[in-house]
N, C-alpha and C positions, 0 to 999 in steps of 0.2 A: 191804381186805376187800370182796367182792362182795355186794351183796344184791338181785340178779337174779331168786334164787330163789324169792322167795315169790310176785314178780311172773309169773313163766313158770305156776308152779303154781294160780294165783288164774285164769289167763288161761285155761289150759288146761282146769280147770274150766265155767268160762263156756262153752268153746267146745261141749267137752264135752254138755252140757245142753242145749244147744242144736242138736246134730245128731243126739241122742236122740231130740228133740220132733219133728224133722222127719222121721225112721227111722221114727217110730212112725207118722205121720198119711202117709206112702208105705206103709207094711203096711199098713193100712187100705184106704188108696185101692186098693188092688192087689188086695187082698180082697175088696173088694164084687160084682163080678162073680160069685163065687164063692160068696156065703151071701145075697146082697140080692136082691128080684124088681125089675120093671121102676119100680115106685113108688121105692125106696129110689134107682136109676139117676136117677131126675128129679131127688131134694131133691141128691142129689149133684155132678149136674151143672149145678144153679140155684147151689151153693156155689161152684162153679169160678166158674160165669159170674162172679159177684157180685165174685168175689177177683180178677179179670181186671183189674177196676174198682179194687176199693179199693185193691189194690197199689201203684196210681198214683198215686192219689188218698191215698192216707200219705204220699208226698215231700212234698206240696203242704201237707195237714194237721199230720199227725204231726213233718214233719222241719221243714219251713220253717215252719209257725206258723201259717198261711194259710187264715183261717176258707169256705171252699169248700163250703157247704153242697148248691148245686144242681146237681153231677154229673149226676145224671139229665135234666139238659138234655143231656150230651153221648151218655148211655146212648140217650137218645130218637133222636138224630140219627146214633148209629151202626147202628140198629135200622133208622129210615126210609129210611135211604143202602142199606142191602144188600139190604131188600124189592125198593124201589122198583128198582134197578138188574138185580137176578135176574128182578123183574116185567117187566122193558122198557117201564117207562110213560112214559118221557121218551127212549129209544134200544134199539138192538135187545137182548136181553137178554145181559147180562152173566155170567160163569160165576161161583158162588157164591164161588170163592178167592179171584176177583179184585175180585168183588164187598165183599168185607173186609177188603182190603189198600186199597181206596178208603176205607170206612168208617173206618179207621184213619187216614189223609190226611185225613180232613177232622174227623173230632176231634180232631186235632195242631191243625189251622188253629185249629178254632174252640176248642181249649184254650186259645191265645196270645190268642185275643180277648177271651174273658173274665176273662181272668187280669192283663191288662193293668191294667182298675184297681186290681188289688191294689199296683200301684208306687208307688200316691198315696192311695190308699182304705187302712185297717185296721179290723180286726176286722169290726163288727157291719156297716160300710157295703160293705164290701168281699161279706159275704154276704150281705146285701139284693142285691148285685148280681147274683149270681150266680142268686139265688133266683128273679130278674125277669127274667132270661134263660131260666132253665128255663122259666116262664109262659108267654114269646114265643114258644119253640117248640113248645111246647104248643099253642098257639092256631092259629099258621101249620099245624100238620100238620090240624088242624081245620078250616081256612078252605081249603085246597089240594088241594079233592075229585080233582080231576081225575088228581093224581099222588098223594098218599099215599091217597085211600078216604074222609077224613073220617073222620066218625064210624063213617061202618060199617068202615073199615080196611082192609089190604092182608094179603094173604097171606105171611109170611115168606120167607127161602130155605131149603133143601131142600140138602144135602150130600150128594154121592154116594157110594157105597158104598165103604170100609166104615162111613162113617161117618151112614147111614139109618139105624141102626137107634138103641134106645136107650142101648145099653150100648156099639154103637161111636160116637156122639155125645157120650158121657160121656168113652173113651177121649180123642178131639179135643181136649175141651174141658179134661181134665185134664194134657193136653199141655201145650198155650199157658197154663196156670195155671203149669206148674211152672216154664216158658219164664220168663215174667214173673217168679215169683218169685226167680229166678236171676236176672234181668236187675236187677230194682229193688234186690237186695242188695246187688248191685256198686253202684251208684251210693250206698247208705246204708254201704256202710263202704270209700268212696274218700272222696277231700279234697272232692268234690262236697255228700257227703253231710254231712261235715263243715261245710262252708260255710253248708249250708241251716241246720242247727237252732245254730250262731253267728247268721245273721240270725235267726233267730226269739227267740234269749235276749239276747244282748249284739251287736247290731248296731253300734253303734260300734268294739268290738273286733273287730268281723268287717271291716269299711272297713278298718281301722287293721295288719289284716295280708295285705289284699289283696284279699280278697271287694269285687265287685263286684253288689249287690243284682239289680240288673234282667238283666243276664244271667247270673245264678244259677239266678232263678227262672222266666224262660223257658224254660229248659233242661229243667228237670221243667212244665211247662206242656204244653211239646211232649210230653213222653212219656208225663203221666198222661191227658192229650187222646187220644194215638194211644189209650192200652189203652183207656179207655174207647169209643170210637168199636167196636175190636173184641169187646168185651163185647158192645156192643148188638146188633153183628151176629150173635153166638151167640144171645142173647138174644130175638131175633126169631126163629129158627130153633127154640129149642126150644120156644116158644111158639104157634109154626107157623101162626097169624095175630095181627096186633096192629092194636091202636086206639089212643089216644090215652089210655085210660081204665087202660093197661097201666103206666103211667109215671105213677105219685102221688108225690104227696109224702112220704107217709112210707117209699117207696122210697129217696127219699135220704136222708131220716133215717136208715135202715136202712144204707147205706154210711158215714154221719158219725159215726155212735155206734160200727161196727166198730173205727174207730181208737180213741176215747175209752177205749174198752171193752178194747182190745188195751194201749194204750199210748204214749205218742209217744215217739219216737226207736226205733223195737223194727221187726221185720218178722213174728217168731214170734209176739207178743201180735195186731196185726191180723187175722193170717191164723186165727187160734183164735179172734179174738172173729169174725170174717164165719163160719165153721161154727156157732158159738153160735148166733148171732143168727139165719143160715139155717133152723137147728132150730127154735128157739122158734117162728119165722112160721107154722111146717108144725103146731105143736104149737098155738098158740094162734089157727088158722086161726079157729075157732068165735066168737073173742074179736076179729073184726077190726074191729072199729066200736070198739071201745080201745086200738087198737094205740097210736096218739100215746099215750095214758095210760100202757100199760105202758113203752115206750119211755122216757118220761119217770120212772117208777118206776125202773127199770132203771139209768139215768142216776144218779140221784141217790142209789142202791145203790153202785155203784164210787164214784164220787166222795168216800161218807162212808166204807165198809168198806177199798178200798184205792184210792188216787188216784192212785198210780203205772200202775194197770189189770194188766192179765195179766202186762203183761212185766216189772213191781217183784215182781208174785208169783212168778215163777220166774227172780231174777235173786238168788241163794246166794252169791255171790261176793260180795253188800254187807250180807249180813247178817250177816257175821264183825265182833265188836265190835274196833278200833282201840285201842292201849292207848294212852293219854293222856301220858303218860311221856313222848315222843318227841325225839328228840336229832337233827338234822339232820348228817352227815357230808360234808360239800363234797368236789369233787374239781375244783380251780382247773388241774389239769393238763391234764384234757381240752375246756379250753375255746378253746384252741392249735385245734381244729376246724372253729370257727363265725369265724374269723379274716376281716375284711372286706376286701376288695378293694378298695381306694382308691385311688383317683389323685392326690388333693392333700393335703395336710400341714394344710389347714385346711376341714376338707369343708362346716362350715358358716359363712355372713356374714350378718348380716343390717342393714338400712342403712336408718334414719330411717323404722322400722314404725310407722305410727298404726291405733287401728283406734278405733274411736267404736259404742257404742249410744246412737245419738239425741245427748243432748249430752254424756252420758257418755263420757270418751276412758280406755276401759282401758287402753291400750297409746298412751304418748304419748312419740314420737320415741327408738324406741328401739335401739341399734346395741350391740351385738357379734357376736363369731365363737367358735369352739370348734376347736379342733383335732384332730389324731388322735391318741388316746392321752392326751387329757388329759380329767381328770373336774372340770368347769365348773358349779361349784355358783351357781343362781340362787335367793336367798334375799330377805325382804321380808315386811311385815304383810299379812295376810288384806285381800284385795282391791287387793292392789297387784300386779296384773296379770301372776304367775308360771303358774299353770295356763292363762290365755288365750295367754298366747305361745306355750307349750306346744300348745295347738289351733290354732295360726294356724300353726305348724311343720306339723304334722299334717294340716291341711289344710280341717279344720273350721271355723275362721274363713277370712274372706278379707281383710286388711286395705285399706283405704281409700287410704295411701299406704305407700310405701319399698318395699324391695328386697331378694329372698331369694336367695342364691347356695347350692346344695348340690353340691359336687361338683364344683364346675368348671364349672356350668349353671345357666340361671334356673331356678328352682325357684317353680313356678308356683300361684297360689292358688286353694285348693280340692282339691278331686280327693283325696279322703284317701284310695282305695284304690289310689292309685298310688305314693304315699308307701314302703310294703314293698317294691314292686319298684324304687325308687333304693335301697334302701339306708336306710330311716328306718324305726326300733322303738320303743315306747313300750311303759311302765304305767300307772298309773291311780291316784289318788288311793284309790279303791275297787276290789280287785280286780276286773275283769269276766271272771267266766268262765263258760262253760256247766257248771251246778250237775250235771246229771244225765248229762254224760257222763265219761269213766273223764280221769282225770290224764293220760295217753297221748295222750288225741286235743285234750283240751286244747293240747297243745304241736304235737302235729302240725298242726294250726291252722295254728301259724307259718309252715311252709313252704308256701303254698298260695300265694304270689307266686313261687315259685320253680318252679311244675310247668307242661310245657307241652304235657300229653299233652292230647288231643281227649274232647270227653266224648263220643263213639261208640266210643273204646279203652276209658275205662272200664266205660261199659254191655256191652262184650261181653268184657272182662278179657284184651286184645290183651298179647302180650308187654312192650310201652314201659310201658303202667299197669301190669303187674304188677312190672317191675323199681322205677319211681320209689316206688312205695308203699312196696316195702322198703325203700329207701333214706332216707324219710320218717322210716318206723318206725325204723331204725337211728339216724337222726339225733336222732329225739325222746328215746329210750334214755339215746344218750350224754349229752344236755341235761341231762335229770333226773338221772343219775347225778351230772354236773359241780355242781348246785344240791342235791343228797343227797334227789330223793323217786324214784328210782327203785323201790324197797321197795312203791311207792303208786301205780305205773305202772297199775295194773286197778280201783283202786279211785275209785269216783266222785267226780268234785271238791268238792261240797259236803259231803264229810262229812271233808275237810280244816281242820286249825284254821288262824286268819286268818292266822299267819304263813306257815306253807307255805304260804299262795295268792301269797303277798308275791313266796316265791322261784318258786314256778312261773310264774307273770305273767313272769319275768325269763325263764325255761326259752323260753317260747314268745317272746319277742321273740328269742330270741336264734337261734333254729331260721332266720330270715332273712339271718343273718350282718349284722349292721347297721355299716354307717360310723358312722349316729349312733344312740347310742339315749338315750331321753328319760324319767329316772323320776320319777315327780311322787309326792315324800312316801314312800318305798318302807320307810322306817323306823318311819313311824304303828304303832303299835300292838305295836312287838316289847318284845322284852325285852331289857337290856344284852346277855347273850350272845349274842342272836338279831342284834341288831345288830352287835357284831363280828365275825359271820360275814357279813353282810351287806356291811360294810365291804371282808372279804378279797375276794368275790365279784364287786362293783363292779371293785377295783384291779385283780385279775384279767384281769376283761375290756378294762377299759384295756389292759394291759399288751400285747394282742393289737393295739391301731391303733384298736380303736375308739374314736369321741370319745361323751364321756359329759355328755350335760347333766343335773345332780340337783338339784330341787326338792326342799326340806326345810326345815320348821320347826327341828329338831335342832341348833341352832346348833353346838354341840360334835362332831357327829359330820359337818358340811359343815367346818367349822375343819380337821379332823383327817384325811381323805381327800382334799379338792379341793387342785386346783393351781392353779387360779383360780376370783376369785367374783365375783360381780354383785348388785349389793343394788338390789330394784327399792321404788319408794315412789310410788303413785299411777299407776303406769303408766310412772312415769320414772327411769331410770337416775338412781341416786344415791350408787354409787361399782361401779366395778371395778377389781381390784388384785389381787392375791397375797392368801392368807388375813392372813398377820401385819399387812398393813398395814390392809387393810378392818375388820380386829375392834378395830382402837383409832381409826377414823375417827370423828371426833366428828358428824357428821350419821346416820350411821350406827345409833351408838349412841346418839342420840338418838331417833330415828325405831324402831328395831327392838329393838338388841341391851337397851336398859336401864342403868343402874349396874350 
């Protein structure tokens, strides 16, 4: 029986609503020329400006997590790049276009510069950073009379006809807005976009399927750099002279609250909270010596009224109550799809692994292998070193001594986002999923060690991005069908009960086709019948080559699915054998099992 259907309908809805909101705010745009005077042209095309900017500055925010408070360092530096260069105060003067495709160039550079500490900096240090940077260039355009003006400032650039006037500068500027917004969508629902807000929620589950941190988020570095660099150039232009005095502070607050305010993970809530917030500035002109105040009022209004921001207020497809009833239906036949490609009969060894904290030795001298197709249950009391092997597979530990063979190769320590692309999947004693994105993209997750398209295919949605995506999506599909939440494909993962995260955690491992996959406890918390489907699902995927290593206190249900077990005690091997013989080993059942 197919239940496809509520998912297409849930989805199509979403999408629905979604190119309503954009239909509506293009009639608008389209319209003002036609009922607006040249006043209404200005706050219009200060909102384009502004959205040029935050567009960018939402990957960075919104999607990656990335507290980026002092943007308007870079608005400043695209502003003083296209003056100074249409002024020719440093070389003979440059033509205004070209003048902001440099501006652009050098907010990508200085994107990546400032963004850089966010590799090793978080949150609050990470935006002092950034905030101290705005300041320096603040100061520098101050102190560098000779080329930017100083204090008294330089005269903007000037765009040639048609775009002199105020309604054809509006047109321009409405352009490269809409540009943008087309470009950064691509990027927020590709597997890019997907990567970012995994590192921003469960960044270990983002390693563990292949997301690579630091160039993830260079990537959007470079691009929220470019826009804003060209923002500033608009910026300057329709300002038609600037100083230093033009670029406050609460200018970038005004960009950082547009996301809060919009939403994170959203493009639709951003782009309606920077028109909001545009408004209000023009509305509460009189009250500008409060703005921080209001600002902060404002702030603290979404956050208690709705904290999901604009985009949980018109997101209808999660406000459908879930009937609590829910009966999971498997389909172990379409997992024949995600079937691993392996080369050896025993894909994992491992040989005389120690790993020590300090004088602590979690993992002391410890040796076995797993085969393809067999489900290799490692069992053992609380703190007897089953979860850390598990990370020292993965890549998160590094052990001290021994030897890890995967595949027919050293399999070398560390490196857990290379892990998916050999061939190695994991769960998690605790589901990790990203709570606010739909079921779907959770699993699609999985295949992002698999895609090898160019993040310039997908910022411009080149024919190669747009086939792998579907095939992503096709993939993710079949996943959740084989685990029975396809029904659940549109609806957000957190408002999933704990067991369906149990099996969707399996969905997205499994999206990488893994030689080995590795579940730590995957039984916690079900219910007998939830567990015997769990059990079919496991064999299952055995059955296809893959080798299964299962962690689980469950003594009864590792007895009753593995084919081989490993009983660890202190970090040390303390029997492997066959289930029958390990469950009456008397050290065994002294140490674990009990009378």
């Amino acid at each position: 029986m197919s239940l496809a259907a509520p998912t297409h309908a849930a989805s199509s809805d979403f999408l629905t609503a979604n190119r309503l909101t954009y239909c509506g705010l293009l009639i608008v745009a389209l319209s003002l020329p036609w009922v607006g005077n040249d006043y209404w042209a200005l706050i219009a095309t200060r909102a384009a400006i502004y959205w040029v900017l935050v567009s960018g500055l939402n990957l960075v925010v919104g999607y990656a997590g990335q507290l980026a408070i002092g943007y308007v360092a870079l608005l400043t530096l695209g502003a003083y790049t296209t003056s100074v260069l249409t002024a020719g105060n440093v070389m003979p003067p440059v033509h205004p276009y070209i003048a902001l495709m440099i501006a652009g160039l050098t907010g990508a550079f200085f994107g990546v510069f400032i963004g850089l500490p966010a590799l090793r900096l978080r949150t609050f240090y990470f935006a002092m950073t950034t905030l101290g940077f705005a300041t320096i260039v603040t100061q520098v355009a101050l102190a560098w009379q000779s080329v930017t003006g100083g204090g008294i400032g330089i005269t903007g650039p000037e765009f040639p006809a048609p775009f002199n006037s105020a309604w054809g500068f509006y047109a321009f500027c409405m352009g490269i807005a809409a540009l943008c917004t087309w470009m950064t969508s691509n990027v927020a629902h590709s597997r890019h976009g997907r990567a970012l807000v995994a590192i921003r929620d469960v960044e270990v589950a983002a390693e563990s399927c292949g997301v690579y941190k630091p160039h993830a988020l260079i990537k959007v570095f470079i691009i929220a750099g470019m826009l804003a660099g060209i923002s500033g150039g608009l910026f300057a232009s329709l300002q038609t002279y600037i100083t230093p005095d033009a670029f406050t502070f609460e200018l970038s607050v005004l960009f950082f609250i547009s996301i809060l305010i919009g939403g994170r993970g959203s493009i639709i809530g951003p782009l309606l909270g920077t028109i909001i917030l545009t408004l209000l500035q023009e509305i509460a002109a009189p009250l500008a010596a409060w703005s921080n105040f209001l600002y902060a009022v404002l702030l603290l209004v979404i956050v208690l009224a709705m904290p999901g921001g604009i985009a949980a207020l018109i997101d209808f497809k999660n406000k459908k109550a879930l009937h609590s009833d829910r009966n999971l239906v498997l389909d172990v036949d379409l997992l024949g799809a995600f079937k691993p490609e392996t080369k050896q009969s025993q894909p994992l060894d491992l040989k005389g692994i120690r790993l020590q904290f300090g004088a602590l030795r979690a993992i002391d001298g410890l040796d076995f292998h797993v085969k393809s197709g067999e489900i290799h249950g490692l069992i053992g009391p609380n703190g007897s070193g089953k979860t850390t092997t598990l990370n020292v597979i993965s890549g998160f530990y590094s052990p001290q001594f021994g030897q890890m063979v995967f595949d027919g190769q050293a399999l070398p320590a560390g490196l857990p986002h290379l892990r998916a692309g050999l061939g190695i999947g994991r769960t998690y004693q605790t589901p990790k999923i990203v709570g606010e994105a739909s079921v779907l993209d959770n699993v699609m997750l999985g295949g992002i060690a698999s895609s090898d398209t160019h993040f310039i295919e997908t910022v411009l949605t080149l024919p190669r991005a747009i086939a792998e995506e579907q095939k992503t999506r096709h993939d993710a599909l079949q996943a959740l069908r084989a685990v029975g939440l396809d029904k659940f494909a549109s609806v957000r993962a957190d408002r999933l009960q704990h067991s369906e995260l149990r099996f969707l955690e399996i969905a997205r491992a499994l999206m990488g086709r893994p030689k080995l996959l590795m579940l730590d406890e995957p039984a916690a918390g079900l219910s007998v019948e939830e567990i015997k489907k769990l059990g079919e699902l496991i064999k299952g995927v055995a059955k296809n080559g893959t080798a299964i290593l299962l962690v689980e206190h469950h003594a009864d249900f590792i007895f009753s699915i593995c084919d081989y077990v490993t009983v660890l005690n202190l970090g040390k091997p303390l029997a492997s054998d066959i289930p029958s013989v390990v469950r009456v080993h008397k050290e065994v059942v002294s140490a674990y099992l009990g009378a």
